[in-house]
matplotlib code that plots the C-alpha trace (Angstrom):
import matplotlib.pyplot as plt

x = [-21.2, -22.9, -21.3, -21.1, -19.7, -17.2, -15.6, -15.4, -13.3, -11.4, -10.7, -9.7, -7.4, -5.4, -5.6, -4.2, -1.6, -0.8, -0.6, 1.4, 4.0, 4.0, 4.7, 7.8, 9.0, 8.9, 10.7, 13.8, 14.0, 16.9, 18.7, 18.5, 19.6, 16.8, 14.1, 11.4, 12.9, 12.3, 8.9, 7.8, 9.0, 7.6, 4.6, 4.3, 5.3, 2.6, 0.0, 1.3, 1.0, -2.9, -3.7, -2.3, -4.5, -7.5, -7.7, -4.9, -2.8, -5.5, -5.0]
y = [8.4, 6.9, 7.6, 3.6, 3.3, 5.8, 3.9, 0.9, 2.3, 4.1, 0.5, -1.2, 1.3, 0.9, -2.5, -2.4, 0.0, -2.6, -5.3, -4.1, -3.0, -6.0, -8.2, -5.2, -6.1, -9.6, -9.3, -7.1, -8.9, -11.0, -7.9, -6.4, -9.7, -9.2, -10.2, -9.6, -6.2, -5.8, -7.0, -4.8, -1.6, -1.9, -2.7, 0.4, 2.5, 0.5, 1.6, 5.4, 5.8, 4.5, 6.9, 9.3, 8.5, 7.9, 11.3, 13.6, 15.7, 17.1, 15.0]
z = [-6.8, -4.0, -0.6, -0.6, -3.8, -2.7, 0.6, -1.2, -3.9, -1.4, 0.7, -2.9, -3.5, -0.4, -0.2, -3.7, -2.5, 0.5, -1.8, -4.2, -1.4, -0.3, -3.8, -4.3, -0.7, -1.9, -5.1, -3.5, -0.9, -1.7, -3.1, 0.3, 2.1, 4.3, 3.4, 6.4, 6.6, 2.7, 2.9, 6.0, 4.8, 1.6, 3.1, 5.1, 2.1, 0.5, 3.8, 3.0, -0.2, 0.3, 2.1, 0.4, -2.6, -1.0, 1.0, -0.5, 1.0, 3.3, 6.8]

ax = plt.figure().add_subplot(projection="3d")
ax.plot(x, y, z, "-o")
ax.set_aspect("equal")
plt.show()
């Protein structure tokens, strides 16, 4: 795999990761009864778990 090949996979998979955070947030939102709140914490624990899979547990 081409070092190319490689950051691009790495920037899909986190903006996957984001995304999907994001579309949970959404969806619990209303059981939270916040739904901003909902949607910006998910999203962060979307950003996390990114990076996590794109470089491991090595920081």
């Amino acid at each position: 795999m081409s070092k190319k090949s490689k950051k691009q996979a790495q920037r899909g998979t986190l903006a996957l990761c984001i995304t999907a955070g994001l579309i949970i947030g959404a969806g619990l939102g209303p059981f939270v009864d916040n739904m901003l709140l909902s949607i910006m914490i998910f999203g962060l624990l979307g950003i996390a778990a990114g990076i996590v899979f794109t470089r491991g547990t090595r920081f």
